[in-house]
C-alpha positions as CSV (number, residue, x, y, z in Angstrom):
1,X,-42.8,-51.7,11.1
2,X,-43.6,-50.1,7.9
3,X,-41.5,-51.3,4.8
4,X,-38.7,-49.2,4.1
5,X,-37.9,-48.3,0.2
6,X,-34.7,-46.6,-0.3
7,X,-33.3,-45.7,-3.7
8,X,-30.0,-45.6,-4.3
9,X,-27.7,-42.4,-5.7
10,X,-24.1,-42.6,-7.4
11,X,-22.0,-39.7,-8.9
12,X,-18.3,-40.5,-10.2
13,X,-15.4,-38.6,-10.3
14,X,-12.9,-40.2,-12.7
15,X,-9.5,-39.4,-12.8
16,X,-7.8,-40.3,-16.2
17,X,-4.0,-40.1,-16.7
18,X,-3.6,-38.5,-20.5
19,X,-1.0,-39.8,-23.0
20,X,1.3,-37.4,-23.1
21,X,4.7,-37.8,-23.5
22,X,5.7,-35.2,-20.7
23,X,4.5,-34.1,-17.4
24,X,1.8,-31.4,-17.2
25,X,4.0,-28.3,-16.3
26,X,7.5,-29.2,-17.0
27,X,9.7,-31.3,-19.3
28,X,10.0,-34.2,-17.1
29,X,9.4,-37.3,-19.0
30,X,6.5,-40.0,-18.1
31,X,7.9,-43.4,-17.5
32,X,5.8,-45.8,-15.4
33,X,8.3,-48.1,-13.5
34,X,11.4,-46.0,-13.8
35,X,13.7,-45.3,-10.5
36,X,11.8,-43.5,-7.7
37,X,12.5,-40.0,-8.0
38,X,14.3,-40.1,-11.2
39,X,11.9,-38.1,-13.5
40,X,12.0,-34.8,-11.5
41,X,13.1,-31.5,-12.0
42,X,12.5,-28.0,-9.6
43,X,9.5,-27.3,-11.5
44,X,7.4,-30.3,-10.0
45,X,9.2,-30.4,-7.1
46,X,7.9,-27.3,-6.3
47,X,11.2,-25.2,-5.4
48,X,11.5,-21.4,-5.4
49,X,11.8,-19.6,-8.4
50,X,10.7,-22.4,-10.7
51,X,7.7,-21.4,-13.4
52,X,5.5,-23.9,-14.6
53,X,4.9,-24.2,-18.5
54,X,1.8,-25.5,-20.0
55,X,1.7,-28.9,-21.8
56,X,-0.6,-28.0,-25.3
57,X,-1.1,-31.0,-26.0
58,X,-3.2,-32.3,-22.7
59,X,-5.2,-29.5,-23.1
60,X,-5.7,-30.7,-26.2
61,X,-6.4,-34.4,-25.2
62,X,-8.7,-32.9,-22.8
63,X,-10.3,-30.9,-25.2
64,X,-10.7,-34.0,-27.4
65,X,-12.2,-36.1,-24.3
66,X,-14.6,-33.6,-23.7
67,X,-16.1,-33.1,-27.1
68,X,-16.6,-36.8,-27.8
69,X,-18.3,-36.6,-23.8
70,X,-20.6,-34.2,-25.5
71,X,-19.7,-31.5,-23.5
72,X,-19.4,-27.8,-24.3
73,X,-16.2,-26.3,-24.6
74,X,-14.9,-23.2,-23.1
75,X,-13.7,-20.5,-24.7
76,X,-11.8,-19.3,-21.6
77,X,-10.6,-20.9,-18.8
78,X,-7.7,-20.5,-16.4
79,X,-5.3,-22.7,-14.0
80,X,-6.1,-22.7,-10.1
81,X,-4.2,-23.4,-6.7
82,X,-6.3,-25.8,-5.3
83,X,-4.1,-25.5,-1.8
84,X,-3.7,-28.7,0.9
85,X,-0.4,-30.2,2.7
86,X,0.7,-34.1,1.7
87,X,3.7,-35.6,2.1
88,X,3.5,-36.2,-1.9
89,X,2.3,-33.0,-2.5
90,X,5.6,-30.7,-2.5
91,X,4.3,-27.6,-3.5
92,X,1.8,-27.5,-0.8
93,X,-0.6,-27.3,-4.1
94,X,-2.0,-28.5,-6.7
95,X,-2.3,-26.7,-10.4
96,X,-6.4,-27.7,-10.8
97,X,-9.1,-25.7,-12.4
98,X,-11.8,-24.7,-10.3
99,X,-14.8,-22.5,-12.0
100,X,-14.2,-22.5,-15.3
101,X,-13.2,-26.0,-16.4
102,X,-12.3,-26.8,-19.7
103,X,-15.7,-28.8,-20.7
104,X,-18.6,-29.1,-18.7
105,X,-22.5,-30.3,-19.5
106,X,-22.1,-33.4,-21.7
107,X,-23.6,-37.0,-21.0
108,X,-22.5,-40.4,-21.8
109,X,-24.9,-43.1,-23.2
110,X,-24.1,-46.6,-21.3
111,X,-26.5,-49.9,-22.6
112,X,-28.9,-51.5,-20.0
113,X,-29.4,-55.2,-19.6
114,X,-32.7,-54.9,-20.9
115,X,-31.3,-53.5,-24.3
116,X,-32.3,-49.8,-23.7
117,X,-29.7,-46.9,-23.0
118,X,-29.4,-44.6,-20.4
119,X,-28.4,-41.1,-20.4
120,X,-25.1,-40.1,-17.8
121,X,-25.0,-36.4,-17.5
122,X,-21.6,-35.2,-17.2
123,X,-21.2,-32.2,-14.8
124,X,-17.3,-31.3,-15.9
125,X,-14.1,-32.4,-17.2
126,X,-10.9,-30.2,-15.4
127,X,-7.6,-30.7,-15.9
128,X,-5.1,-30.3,-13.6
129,X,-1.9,-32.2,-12.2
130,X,-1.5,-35.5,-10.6
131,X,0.4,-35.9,-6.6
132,X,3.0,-38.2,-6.4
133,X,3.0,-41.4,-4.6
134,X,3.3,-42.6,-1.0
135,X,4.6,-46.2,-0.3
136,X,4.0,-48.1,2.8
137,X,6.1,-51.2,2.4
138,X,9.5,-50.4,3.4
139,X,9.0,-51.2,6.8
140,X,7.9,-49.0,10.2
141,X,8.2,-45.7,7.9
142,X,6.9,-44.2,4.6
143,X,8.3,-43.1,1.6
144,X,7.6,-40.7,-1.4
145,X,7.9,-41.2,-4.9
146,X,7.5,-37.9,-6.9
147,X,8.0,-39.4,-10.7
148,X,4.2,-39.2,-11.0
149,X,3.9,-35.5,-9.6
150,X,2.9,-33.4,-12.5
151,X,1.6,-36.2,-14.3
152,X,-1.4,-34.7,-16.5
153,X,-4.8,-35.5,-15.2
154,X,-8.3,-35.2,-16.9
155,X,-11.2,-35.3,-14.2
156,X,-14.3,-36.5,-15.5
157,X,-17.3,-35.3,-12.8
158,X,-21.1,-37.0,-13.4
159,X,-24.4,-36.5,-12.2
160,X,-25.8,-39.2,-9.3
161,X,-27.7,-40.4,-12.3
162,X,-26.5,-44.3,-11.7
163,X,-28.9,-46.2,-9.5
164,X,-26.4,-49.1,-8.6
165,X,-23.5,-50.7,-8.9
166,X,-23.9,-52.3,-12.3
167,X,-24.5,-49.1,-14.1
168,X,-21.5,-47.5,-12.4
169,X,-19.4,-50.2,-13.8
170,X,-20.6,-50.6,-17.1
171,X,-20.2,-46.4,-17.5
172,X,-16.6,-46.9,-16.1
173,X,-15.9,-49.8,-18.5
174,X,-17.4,-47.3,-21.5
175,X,-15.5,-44.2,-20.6
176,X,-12.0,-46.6,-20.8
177,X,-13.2,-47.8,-24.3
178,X,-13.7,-44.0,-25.3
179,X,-11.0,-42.7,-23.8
180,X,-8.7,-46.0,-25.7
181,X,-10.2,-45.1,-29.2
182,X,-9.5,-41.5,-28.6
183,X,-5.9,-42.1,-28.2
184,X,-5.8,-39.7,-24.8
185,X,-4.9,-42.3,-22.6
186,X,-4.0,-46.1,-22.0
187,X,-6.3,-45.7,-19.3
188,X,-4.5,-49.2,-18.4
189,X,-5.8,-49.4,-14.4
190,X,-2.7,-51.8,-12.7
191,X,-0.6,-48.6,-13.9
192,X,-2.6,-46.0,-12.6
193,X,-4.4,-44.6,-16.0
194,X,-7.8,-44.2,-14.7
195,X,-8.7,-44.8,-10.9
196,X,-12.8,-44.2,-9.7
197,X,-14.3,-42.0,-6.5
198,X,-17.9,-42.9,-6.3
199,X,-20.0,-40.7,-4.4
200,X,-22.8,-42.8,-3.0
201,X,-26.0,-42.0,-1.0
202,X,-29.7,-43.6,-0.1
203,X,-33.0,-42.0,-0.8
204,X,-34.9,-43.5,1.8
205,X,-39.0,-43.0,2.2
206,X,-40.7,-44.2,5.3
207,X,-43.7,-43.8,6.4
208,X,-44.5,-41.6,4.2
209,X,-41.3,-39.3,5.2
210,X,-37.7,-39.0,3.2
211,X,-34.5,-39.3,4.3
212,X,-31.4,-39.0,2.9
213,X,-28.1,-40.7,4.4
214,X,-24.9,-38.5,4.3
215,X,-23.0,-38.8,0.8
216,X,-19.8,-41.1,1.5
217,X,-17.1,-41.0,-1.1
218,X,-14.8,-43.8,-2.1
219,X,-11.4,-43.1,-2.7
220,X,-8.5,-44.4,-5.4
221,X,-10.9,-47.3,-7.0
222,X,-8.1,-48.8,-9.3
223,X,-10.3,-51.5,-10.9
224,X,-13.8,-52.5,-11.9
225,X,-13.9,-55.0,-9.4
226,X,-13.2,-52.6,-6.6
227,X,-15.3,-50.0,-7.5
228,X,-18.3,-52.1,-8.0
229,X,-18.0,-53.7,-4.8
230,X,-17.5,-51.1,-2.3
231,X,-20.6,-49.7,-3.8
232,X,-22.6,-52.9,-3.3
233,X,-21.1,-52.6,0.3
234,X,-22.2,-49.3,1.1
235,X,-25.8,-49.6,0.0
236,X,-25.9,-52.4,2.8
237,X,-23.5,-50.2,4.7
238,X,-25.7,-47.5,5.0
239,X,-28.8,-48.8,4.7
240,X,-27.9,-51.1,8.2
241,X,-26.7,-47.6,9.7
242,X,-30.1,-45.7,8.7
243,X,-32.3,-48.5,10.5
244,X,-29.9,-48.1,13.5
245,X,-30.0,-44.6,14.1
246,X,-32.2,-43.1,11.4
247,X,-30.1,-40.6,9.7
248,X,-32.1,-37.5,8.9
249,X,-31.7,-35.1,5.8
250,X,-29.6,-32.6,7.9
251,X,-26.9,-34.8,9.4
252,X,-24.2,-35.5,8.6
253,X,-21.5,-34.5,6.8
254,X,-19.8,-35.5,3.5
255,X,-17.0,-38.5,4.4
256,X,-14.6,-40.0,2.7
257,X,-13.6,-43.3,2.9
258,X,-11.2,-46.3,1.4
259,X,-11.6,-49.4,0.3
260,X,-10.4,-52.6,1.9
261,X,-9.9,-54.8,-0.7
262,X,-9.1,-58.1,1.7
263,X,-12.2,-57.5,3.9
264,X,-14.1,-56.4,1.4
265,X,-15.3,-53.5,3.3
266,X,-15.1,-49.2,3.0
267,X,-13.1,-47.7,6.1
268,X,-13.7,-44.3,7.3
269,X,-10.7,-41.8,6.5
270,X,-12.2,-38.8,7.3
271,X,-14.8,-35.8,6.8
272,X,-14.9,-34.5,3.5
273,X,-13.2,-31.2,2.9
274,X,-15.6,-28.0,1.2
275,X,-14.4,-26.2,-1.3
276,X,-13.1,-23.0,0.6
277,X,-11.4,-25.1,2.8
278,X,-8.8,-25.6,-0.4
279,X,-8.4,-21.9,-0.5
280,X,-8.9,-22.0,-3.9
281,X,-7.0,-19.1,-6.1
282,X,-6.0,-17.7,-9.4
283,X,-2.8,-19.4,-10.0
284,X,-0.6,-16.5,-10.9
285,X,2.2,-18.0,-13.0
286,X,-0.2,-19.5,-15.6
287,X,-2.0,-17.2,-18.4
288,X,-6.1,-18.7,-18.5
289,X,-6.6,-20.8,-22.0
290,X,-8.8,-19.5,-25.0
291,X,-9.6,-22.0,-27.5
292,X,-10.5,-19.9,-30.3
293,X,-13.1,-21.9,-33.6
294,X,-10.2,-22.4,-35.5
295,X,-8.3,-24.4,-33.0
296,X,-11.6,-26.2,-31.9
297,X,-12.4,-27.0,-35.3
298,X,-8.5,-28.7,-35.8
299,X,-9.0,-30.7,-32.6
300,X,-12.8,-31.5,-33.5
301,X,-11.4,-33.2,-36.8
302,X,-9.6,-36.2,-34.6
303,X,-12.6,-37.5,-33.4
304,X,-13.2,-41.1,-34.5
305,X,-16.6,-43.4,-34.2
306,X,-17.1,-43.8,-30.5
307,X,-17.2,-47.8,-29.3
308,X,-21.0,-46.9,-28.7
309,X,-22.0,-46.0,-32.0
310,X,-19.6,-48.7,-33.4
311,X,-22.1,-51.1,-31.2
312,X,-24.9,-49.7,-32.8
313,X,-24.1,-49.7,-36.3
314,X,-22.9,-53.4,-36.2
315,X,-25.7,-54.7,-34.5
316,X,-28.3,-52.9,-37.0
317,X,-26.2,-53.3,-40.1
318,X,-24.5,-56.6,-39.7
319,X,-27.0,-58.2,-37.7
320,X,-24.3,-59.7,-34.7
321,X,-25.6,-60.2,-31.2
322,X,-24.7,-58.0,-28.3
323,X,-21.4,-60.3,-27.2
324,X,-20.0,-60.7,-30.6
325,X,-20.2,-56.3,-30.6
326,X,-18.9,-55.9,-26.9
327,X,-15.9,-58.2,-28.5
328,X,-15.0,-56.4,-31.6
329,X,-15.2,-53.0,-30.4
330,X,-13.5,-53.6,-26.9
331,X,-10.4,-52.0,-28.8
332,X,-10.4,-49.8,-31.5
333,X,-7.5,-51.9,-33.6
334,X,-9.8,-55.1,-33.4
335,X,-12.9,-52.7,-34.3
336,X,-10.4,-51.6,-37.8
337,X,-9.2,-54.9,-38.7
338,X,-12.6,-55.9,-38.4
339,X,-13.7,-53.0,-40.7
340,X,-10.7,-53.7,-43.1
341,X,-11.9,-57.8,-43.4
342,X,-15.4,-56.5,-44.3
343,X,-14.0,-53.9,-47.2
344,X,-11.5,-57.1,-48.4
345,X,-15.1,-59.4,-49.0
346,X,-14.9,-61.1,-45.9
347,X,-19.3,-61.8,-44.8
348,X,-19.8,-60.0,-41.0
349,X,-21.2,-63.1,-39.9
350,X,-18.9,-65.5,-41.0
351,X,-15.7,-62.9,-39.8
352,X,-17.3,-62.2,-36.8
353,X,-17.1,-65.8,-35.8
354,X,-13.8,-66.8,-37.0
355,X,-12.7,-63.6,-35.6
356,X,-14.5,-63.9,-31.5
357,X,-14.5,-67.5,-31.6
358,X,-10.8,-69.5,-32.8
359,X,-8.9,-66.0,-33.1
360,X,-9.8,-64.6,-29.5
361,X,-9.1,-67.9,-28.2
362,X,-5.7,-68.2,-29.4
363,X,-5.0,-64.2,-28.6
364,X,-5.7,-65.2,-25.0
365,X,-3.4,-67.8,-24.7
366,X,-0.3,-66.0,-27.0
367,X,-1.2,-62.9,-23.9
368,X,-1.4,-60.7,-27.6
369,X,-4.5,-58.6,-29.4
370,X,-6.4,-60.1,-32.1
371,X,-4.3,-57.8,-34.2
372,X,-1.3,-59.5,-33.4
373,X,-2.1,-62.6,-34.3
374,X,0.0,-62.0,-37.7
375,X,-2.8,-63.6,-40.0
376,X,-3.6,-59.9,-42.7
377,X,-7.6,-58.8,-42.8
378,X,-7.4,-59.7,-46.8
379,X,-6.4,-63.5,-45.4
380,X,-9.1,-63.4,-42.9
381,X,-11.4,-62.2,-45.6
382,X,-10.5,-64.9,-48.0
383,X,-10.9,-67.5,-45.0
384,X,-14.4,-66.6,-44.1
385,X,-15.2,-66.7,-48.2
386,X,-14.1,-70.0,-48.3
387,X,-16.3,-71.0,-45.5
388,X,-19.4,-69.1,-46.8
389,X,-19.2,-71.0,-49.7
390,X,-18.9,-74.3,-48.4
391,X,-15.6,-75.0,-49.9
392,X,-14.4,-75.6,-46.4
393,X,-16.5,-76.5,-43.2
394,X,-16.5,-74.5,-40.6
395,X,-14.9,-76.2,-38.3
396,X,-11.6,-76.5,-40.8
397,X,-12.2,-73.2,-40.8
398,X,-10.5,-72.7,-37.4
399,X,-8.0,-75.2,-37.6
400,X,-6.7,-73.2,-40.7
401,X,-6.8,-69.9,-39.0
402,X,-4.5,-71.6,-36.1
403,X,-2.5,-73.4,-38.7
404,X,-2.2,-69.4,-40.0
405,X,-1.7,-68.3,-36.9
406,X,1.8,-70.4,-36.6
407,X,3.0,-71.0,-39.9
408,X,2.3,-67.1,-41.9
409,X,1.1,-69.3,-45.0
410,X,-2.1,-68.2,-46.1
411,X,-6.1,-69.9,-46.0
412,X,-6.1,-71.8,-49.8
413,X,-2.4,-72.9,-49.6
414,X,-3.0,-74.6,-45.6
415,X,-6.4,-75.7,-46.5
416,X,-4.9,-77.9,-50.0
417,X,-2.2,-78.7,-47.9
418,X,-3.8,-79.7,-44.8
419,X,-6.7,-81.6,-47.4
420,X,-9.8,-80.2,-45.9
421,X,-11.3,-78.3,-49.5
422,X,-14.8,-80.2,-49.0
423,X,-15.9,-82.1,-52.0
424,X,-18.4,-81.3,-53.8
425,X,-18.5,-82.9,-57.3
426,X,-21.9,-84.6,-57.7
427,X,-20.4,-87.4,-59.4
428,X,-17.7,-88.7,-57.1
429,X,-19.9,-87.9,-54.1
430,X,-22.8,-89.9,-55.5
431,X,-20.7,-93.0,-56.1
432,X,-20.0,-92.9,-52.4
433,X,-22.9,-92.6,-51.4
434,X,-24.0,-95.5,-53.5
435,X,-21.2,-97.7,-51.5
436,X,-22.1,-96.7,-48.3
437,X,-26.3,-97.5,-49.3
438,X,-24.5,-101.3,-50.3
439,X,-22.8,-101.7,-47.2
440,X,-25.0,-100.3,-44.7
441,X,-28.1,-102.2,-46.0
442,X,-29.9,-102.8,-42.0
443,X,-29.5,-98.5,-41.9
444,X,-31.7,-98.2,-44.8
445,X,-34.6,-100.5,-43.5
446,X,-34.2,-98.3,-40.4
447,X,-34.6,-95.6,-42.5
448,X,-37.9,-96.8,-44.7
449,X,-39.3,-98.1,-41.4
450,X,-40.0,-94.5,-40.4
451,X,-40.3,-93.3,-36.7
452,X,-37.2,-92.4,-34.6
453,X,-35.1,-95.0,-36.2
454,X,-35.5,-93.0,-39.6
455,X,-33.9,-90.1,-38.3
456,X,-31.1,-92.2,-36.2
457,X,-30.4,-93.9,-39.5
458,X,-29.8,-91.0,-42.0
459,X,-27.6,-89.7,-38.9
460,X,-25.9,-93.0,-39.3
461,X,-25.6,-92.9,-43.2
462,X,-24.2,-89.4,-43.2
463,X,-21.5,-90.3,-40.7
464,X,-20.8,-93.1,-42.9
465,X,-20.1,-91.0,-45.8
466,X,-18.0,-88.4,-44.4
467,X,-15.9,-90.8,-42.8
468,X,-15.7,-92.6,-46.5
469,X,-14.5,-89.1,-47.3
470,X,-12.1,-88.3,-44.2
471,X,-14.4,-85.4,-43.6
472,X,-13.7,-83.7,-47.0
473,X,-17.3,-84.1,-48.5
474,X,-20.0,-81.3,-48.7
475,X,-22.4,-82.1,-45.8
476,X,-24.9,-80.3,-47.8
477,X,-24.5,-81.7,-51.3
478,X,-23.9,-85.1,-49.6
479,X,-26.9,-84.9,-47.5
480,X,-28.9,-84.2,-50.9
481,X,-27.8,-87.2,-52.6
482,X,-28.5,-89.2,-49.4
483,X,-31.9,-88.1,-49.4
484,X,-32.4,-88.5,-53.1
485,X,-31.2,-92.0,-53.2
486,X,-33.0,-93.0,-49.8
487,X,-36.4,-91.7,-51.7
């Protein structure tokens, strides 16, 4: 049998959750956790008479989203029925936007692990309203929770440009960074924020013939974890089914299926839906949107620098590897105090380290942000001074950031307190070193022997001096006077 190549195809659809303080359409406020069914009113519960209101500020959020997605902006666009019956669905509808979005034709840059970028074209972003929520844990029946209907929703449609799982996840992890910095969303994923819908496919040439298996689309990916995974599965998933029955161009249709997260495995939910069978239609209580330069131009002056260029820029201009980056611009707060350290004096290098190593450490373990630590960017700054100049070692370094950390004193007053200022007077240092020579006289015949016990012997020597010192002398002006002495 002829090899088989197949290349693999994955367009997302991400819904994000915006920030907003109240529902899409109505006044109803946004409260995850609160009583089921407590944040409701006629208007998203879809009873007669009611008139939906639009929320500005989503629109504005979305607006936002979709210029730093690159995307063009509309300058007219209008609200749709998008019409289909669930139990958490009351109005039998949902307020969507169907062909005239708000943005549409941007991209999204994500890195590769072999250090280049790769361009994500972005179909759309739409907004429209979110359904409520079914639960299945009562018992031998269901039940509805409508506090979420009406929730605003931006949707966030790509190209298959993504050729596996990886790349899927890494663009997923970026747009939550972007969306973060922006300010439009939490985009927090155990509350619902941002959930994933891959659409996934296999190019397949054999023999000199293509095939393509049907698209399948995963639905309500609430994690990074899940959504890589259940595209891992259905490469294999559908790749096993094409060498079964060979799946030609022309069948199949579109499917939809979930994700098992026990087993580890998609299940088939059923055949996807066109877009007629919605019965899409001008909604008629809702006058379209024009976003006129002015108004663009207001919204246009939010924008911040992106995590992406933030990567760039600190890996050209401070010279930090590609981990120490991915730390310090996971958030934009940890990106600003990093920022505000650098403007106070503190050395990039020397921050950077103080900063990913000790202070991410003991973040992790207080459950906090680096910004929470309490420790100001001017103390940080005047920290990673000391250290650059050798007045403290770097490993005192982090036991003063802790000792920061828990007390609120600041570097110079815990490091005289704490006796870890490193010595460096010539004088006193050379005197020691002369005592330590006297003492140790078998370590400096090592030493003038030569070979590998020269080495093992200065080693020694050192050791010797800084213990003389309790760990307070300047390795580097010690190790000179050491070497001086031995010669």
């Amino acid at each position: 049998m002829a090899k088989v190549d197949y290349k693999v195809l994955v367009g997302l659809e991400i819904h994000v959750q915006l920030y907003t303080r109240t529902k899409m359409f109505c006044g109803c406020e946004l409260a995850f956790g609160a009583e089921p069914n407590s944040r409701v009113c006629p208007v998203c519960l879809g009873m007669p008479g009611s008139l939906p209101v639009m929320n500005k500020q989503a629109v504005e959020f979305s607006i936002l989203a979709g210029l730093a997605l690159n995307c063009q902006i509309a300058d007219f666009t209008k609200w749709d029925r998008k019409g289909y019956y669930y139990p958490d669905l009351p109005k039998n509808y949902q307020i969507s936007q169907y062909d005239l979005p708000l943005a549409l034709n941007g991209y999204i840059e994500i890195p590769l692990k072999d250090g280049s970028f790769k361009r994500i074209r972005i179909t759309r972003a739409h907004l429209e309203e979110d359904a409520g929520k079914n639960l299945h844990t009562a018992g031998n029946f269901s039940q509805v929770d409508l506090n979420r209907a009406g929730t605003p929703l931006l949707e966030i449609v790509t190209e298959p440009d993504m050729n596996s799982a990886a790349e899927v996840r890494t663009l997923a992890e970026e747009l939550q960074r972007i969306v973060r910095y922006l300010g439009v969303s939490e985009a927090d994923m155990q509350k619902g924020h941002m959930r994933f819908e891959p659409n996934i496919n296999l190019i397949i040439e054999e023999n000199g013939k293509q095939f393509r298996t049907p698209i399948v689309e995963v639905k309500n990916l609430n994690s990074f974890r899940a959504l890589e995974n259940s595209i891992n599965y259905e490469i294999v998933r559908q790749s096993d089914q094409f060498e079964n029955s060979r799946i030609e161009l022309e069948m199949g249709n579109k499917s939809t299926r979930g994700w098992d997260d026990a087993k580890e495995v998609t299940v088939l939910q059923r055949e996807k839906e066109e877009a007629h069978d919605y019965r899409y239609f001008p909604d008629p209580d809702l006058v379209p949107v024009r976003v006129n330069e002015q108004w663009l131009n207001e919204i246009k002056s939010r924008l911040c620098e992106l995590p992406f260029s933030k990567r760039i820029r600190y890996t050209t201009e401070y010279g930090l590897s590609n981990y120490d980056v991915g730390v310090l611009t996971a958030e934009r707060a940890t990106a600003n105090f990093f920022e505000a350290t650098i403007a106070a004096g503190g050395e990039p290098k020397r921050v950077c380290n103080i900063l990913t190593q000790i202070g991410l450490k003991l973040a992790n373990a207080r459950g906090c942000a680096i910004t929470e630590l309490g420790p100001k960017a001017a103390d940080i700054a005047q920290l990673a001074q000391m250290a650059q100049t050798s007045e403290i070692s770097a490993t005192a370094a982090n036991t003063i950031l802790e000792e920061m950390v828990n007390t609120g004193k600041g570097p110079r007053e815990l490091a005289e307190q704490l006796n870890l200022i490193q010595k460096s007077d010539a004088g006193e240092l050379e005197a020691i070193v002369d005592e330590v020579l006297k003492n140790n006289s078998q370590a400096v015949a090592d030493f003038k022997e030569g070979g590998k016990k020269s080495g093992k012997a200065r080693g020694f020597l050192l050791g010797q001096v800084m213990q003389k010192t309790k760990g307070t002398a300047n390795p580097k002006i010690a190790g000179e006077i050491l070497d001086k002495k031995l010669a």
